[in-house]
C-alpha positions as CSV (number, residue, x, y, z in Angstrom):
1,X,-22.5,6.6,-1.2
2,X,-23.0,5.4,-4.8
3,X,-26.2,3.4,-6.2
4,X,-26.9,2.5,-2.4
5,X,-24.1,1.7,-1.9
6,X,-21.4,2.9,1.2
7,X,-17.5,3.2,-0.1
8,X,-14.1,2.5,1.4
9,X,-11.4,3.3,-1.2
10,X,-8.6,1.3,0.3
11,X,-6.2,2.7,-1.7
12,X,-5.9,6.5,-1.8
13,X,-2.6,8.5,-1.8
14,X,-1.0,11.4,-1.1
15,X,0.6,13.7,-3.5
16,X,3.7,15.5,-0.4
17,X,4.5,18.8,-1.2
18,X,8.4,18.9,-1.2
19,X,8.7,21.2,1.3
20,X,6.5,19.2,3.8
21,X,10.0,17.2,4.5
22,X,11.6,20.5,6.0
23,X,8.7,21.9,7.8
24,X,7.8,18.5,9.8
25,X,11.1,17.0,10.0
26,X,12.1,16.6,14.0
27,X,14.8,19.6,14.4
28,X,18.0,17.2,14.7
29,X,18.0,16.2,11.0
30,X,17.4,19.6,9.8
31,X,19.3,19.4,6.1
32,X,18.7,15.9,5.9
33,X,15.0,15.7,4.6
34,X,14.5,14.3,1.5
35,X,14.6,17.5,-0.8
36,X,14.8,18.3,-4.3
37,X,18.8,18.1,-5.9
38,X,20.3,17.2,-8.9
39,X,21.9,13.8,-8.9
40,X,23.0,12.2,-12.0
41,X,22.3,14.5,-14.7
42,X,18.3,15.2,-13.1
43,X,16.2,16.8,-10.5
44,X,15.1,14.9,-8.2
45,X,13.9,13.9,-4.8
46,X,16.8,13.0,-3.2
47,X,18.4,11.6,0.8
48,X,21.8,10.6,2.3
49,X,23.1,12.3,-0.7
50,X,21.4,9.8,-3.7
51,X,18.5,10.0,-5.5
52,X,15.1,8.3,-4.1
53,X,15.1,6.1,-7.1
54,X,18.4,4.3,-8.6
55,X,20.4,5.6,-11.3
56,X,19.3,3.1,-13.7
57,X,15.6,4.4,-13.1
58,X,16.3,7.0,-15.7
59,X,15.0,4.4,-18.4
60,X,12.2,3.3,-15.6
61,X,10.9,6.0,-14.1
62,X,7.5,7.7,-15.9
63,X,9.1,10.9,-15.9
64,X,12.0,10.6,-17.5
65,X,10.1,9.2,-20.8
66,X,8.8,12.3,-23.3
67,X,5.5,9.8,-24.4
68,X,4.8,8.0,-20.9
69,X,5.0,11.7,-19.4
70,X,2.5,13.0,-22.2
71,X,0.3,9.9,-21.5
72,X,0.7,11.1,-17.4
73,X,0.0,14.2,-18.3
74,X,-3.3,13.4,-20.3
75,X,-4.3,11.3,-17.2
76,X,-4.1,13.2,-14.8
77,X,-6.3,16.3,-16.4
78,X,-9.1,14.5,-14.6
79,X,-7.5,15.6,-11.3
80,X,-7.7,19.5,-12.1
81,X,-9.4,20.3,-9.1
82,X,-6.9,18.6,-6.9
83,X,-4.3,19.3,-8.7
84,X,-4.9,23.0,-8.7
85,X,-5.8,23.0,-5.1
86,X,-1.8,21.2,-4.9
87,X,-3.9,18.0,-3.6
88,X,-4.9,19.4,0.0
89,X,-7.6,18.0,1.7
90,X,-10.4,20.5,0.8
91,X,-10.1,19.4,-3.2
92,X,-9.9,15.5,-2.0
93,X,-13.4,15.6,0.1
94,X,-15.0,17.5,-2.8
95,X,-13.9,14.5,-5.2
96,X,-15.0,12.2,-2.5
97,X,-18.7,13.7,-2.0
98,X,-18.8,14.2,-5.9
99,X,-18.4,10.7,-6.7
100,X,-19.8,9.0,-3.9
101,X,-17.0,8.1,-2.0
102,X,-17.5,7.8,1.7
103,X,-14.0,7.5,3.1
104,X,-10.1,7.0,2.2
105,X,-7.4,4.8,3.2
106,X,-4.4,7.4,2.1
107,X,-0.7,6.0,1.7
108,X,2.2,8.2,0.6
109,X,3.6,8.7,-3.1
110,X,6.4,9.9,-2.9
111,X,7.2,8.3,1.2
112,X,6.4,4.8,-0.7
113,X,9.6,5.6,-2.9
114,X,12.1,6.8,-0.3
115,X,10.4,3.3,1.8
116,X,12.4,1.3,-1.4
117,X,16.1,2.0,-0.1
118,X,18.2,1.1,2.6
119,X,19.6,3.7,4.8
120,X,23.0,4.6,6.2
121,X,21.4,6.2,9.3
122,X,18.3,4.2,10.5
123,X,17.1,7.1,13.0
124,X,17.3,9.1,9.6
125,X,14.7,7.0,7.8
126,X,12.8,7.0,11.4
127,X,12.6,10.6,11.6
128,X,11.5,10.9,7.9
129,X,8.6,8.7,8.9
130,X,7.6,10.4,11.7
131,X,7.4,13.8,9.6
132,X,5.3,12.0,6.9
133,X,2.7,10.5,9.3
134,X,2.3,13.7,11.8
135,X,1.6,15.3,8.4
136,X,-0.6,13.0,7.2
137,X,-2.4,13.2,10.4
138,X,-2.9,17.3,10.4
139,X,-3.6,16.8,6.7
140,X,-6.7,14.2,7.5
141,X,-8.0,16.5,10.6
142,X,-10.2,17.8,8.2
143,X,-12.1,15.3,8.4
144,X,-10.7,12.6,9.9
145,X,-13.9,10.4,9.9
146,X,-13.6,9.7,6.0
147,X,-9.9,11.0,5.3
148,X,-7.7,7.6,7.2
149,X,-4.3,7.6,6.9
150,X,-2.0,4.8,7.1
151,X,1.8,4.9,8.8
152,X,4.9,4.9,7.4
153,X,7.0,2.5,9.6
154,X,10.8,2.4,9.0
155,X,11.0,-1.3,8.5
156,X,15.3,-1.1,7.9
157,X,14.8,-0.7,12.0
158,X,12.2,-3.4,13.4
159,X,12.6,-1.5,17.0
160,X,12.8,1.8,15.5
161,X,9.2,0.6,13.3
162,X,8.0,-0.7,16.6
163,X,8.2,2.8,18.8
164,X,6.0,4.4,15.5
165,X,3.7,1.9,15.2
166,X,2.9,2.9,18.9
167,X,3.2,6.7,18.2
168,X,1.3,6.6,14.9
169,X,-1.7,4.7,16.3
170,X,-2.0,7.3,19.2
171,X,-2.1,9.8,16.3
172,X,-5.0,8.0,15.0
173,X,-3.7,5.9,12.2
174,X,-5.8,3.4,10.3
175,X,-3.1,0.6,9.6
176,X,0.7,0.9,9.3
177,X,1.8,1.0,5.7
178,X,5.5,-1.3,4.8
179,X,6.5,-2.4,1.3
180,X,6.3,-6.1,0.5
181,X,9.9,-6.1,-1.0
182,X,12.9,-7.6,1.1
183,X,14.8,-4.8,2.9
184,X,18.2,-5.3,4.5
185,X,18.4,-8.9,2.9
186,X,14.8,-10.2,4.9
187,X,11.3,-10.9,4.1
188,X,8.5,-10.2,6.2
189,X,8.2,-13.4,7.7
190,X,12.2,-13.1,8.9
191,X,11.9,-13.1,12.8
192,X,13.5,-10.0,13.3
193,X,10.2,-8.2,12.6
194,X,8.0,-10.7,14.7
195,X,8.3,-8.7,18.1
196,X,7.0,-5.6,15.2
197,X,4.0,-7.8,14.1
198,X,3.4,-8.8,17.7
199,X,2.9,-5.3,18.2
200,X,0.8,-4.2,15.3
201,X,-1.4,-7.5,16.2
202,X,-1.8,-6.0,19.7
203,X,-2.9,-2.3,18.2
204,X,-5.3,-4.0,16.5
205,X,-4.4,-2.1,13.3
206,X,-4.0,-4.1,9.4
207,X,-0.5,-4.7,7.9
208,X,-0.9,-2.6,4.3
209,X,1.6,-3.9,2.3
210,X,1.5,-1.4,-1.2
211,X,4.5,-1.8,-3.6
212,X,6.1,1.6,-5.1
213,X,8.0,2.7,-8.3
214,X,11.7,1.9,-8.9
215,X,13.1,0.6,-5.5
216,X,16.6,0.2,-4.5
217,X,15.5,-3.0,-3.0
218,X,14.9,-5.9,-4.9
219,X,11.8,-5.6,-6.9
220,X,10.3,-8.3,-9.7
221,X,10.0,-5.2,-11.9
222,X,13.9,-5.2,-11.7
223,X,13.5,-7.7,-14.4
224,X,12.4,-5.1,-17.1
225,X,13.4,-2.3,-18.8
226,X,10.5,0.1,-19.0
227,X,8.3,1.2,-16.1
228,X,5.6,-0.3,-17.6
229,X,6.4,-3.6,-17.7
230,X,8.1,-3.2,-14.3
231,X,5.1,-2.2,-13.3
232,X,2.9,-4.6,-14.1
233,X,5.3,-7.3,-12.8
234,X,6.2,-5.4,-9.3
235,X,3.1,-5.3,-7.9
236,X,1.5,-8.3,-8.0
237,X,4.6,-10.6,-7.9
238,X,5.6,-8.8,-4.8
239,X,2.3,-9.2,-3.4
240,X,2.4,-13.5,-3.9
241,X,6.0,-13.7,-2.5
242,X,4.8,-11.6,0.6
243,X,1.5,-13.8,1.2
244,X,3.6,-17.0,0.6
245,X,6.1,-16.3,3.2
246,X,4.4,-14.8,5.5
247,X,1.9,-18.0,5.6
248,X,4.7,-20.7,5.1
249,X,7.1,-19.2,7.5
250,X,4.1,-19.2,10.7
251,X,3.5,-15.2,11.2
252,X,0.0,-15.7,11.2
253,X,0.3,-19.1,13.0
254,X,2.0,-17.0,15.3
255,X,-0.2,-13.9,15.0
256,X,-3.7,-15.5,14.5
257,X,-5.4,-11.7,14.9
258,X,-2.9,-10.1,12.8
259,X,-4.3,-8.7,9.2
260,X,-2.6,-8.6,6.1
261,X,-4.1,-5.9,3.5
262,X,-2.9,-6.1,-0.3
263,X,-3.6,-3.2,-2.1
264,X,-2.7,-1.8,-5.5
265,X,-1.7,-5.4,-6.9
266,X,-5.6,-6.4,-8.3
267,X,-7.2,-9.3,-6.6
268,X,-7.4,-11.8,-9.8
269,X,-4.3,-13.7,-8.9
270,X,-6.1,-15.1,-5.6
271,X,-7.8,-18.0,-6.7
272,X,-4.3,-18.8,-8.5
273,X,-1.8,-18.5,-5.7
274,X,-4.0,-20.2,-3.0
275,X,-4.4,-23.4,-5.8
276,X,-0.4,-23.2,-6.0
277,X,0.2,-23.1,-2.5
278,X,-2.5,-26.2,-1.9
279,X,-0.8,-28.3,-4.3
280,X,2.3,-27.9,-2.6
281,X,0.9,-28.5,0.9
282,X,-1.0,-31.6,-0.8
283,X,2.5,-32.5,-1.8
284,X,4.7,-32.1,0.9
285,X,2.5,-30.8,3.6
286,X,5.1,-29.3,6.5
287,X,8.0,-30.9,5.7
288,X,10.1,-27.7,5.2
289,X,8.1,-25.8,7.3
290,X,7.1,-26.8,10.8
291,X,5.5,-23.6,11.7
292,X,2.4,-24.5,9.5
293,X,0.2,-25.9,11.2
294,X,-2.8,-25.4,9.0
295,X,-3.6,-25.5,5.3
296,X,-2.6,-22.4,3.4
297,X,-6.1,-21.0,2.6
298,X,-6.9,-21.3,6.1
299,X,-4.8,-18.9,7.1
300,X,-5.9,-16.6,4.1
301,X,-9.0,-16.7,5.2
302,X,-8.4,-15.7,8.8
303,X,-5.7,-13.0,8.1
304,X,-5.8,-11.5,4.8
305,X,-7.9,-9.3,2.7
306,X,-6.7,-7.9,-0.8
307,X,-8.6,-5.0,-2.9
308,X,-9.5,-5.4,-6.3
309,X,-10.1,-2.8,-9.1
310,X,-13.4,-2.4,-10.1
311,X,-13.0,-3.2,-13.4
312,X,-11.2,-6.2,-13.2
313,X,-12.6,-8.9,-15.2
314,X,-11.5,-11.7,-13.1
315,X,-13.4,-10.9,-10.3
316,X,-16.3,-12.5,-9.9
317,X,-14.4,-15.7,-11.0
318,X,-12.5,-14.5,-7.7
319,X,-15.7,-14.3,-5.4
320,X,-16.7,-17.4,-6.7
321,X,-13.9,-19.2,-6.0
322,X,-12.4,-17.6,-2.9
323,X,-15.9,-15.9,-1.6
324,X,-16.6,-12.4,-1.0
325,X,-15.6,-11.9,2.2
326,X,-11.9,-11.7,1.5
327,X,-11.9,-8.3,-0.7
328,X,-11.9,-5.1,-0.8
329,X,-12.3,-1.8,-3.4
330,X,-9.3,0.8,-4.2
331,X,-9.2,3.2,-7.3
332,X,-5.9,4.6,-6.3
333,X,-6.6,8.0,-6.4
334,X,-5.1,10.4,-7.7
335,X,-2.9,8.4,-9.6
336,X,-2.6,8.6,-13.5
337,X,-2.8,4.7,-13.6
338,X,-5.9,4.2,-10.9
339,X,-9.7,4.1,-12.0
340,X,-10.8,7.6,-10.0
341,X,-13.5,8.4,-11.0
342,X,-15.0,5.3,-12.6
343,X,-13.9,2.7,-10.4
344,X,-17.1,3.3,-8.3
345,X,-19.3,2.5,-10.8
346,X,-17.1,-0.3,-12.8
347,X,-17.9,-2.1,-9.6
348,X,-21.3,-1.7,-9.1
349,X,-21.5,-2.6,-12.4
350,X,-20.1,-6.2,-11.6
351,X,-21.9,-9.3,-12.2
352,X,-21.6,-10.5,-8.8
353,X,-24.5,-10.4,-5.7
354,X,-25.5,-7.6,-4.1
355,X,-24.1,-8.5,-0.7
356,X,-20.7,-9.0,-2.5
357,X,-20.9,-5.8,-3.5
358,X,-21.5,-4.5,-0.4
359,X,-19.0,-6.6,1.3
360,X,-16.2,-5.2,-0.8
361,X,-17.3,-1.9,-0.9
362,X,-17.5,-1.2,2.6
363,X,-18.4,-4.6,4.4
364,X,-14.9,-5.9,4.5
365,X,-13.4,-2.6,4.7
366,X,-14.7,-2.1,8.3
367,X,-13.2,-6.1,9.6
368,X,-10.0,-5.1,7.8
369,X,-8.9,-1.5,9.5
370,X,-11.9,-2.2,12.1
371,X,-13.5,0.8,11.5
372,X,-16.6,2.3,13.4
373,X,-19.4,1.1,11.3
């Protein structure tokens, strides 16, 4: 709790030990974890022979610049503790308790990466998941009130992604985690994954859509050529072209009870992309697409929530426009570029209501992954 205040950071990850890949993965794709190998000139995390990011991520990829890797390095000095600890789940609860954080949403680092390619072998990219997520779920036994994890799904395989949706909530998942980038040449709202949503819908767990570094798959940030700028394009863009389809194209026509989270994309582009789309349903209303039946925000309203920073500037703008029960709050610990440990307070400090507050620090938190209040 901080200034009276009870916390869901929606947007906490994991930093995976390399050798969790071997010791969790099932038996029959032993030597086929991801694993550290060189691969064009540099070590790194690698599958099905390439490297998890592409080969022109050399110019993208934080690492691989001397000054952004000082800058990372500088960052992340305020996760000592963890970092010293190697990030277990000990070192996380005492950042948690020390800065008044009540409970975590976790999604994978380096899982998010491997997520950004298309596989050869589906039941590889399958298996890879189900090591990730029965880790993650021995990882958050420690306390698995405040430490919620959200499933990897391999979404290259809609029936493969349906069978661990099913096994992951039986684990105890909070939400089942998918990029918001087109895979295999379709978007979310392509029909081959409705029988997945239909499923998810039926778990009653949130969709958390969370873009990653330097994909394989087409990514906005694609169009840059540093990982900054690719970064600040990637996740937001991907974010809008996610919501828009998904909305346009019926899913939640289709799956009225189904919730969309955004996370790690800001929330000050709302007001923006629900004015765009309103324009053009003012304009042209269904005419491409029969399978909305209601206006845009509508459905926004009814099956999305997005987290915001706490120290974005547009948000009360955002609240006021939107209203406040749409958001959520995510630092995106323990990443260099999140707001850990001052994201709390940047968002107390907000000049928005109380009850907004409390909405997106917990409030909303609880509807969205319907948590046990």
């Amino acid at each position: 709790m901080k200034d009276g205040f009870r916390i869901v950071d929606t947007d906490c990850h994991q930093i995976e030990p390399a050798s969790m890949w071997s010791e969790y993965i099932d038996p029959a794709f032993a030597g086929r974890e991801p694993r550290m190998d060189e691969v064009d000139g540099r070590t790194q995390l690698c599958v099905e022979g390439n490297g998890v990011t592409p080969p022109d991520a050399e110019r993208k990829y934080p690492m691989n610049s001397p000054e952004f890797h000082e800058a990372n390095r500088k960052a992340m000095m305020r996760f000592s503790r963890a970092r010293d600890a190697g990030f277990d789940a000990a070192s996380r609860v005492l950042d948690m308790d020390e800065h008044g954080v009540d409970m975590q949403v976790i999604y994978p680092t380096f899982g998010g990466q491997i997520l950004g390619r298309e596989f050869e072998d589906p039941e590889l990219i399958h298996a890879i998941c189900r090591a990730y997520n029965d880790w993650c779920a021995d990882y958050c036994s420690l306390d698995p009130a405040r430490l919620r994890w959200a499933a990897m799904l391999p979404v290259q395989a809609p029936d493969l992604a349906i069978d661990e949706a099913r096994r992951a909530a039986e684990k105890g998942c909070a939400g089942d985690y998918i990029r918001p980038n087109p895979v295999l040449g379709r978007n979310l709202y392509h029909e081959d994954y409705w029988p997945l949503w239909g499923v998810i819908e039926s778990l009653d767990r949130p969709v958390c859509m969370h873009d990653s570094g330097s994909p394989w798959i087409p990514s906005y940030g694609d169009r840059m050529d540093t990982h900054t700028t690719g970064h600040i394009l990637a996740h937001p863009f991907e974010a809008m072209s996610a919501m828009a389809g998904l909305i346009w194209f019926g899913v939640p026509e289709h799956f009225p009870r189904l919730r969309f989270v955004h996370v790690e994309a800001d929330a000050g582009w709302v007001p923006y992309w629900l004015q765009r789309m309103e324009q053009h349903y003012d304009f042209s209303g269904t005419a491409e697409h029969p399978e909305l039946k209601r206006a845009p925000t509508e459905y926004f309203r009814s099956n999305f929530f997005v987290a915001a920073r706490g120290d974005e500037r547009t948000l009360k703008a955002a609240v006021e426009l939107v209203g406040e029960d749409y958001f959520l709050f995510n630092t995106d610990y323990p990443h260099a570029d999140g707001t850990f440990p001052w994201g709390m307070s940047s968002l107390v400090e907000q000049p928005i209501s109380d009850e907004a507050k409390r909405k997106i620090l917990w409030d909303n938190a609880v509807r969205a992954f319907a948590i046990a209040a």
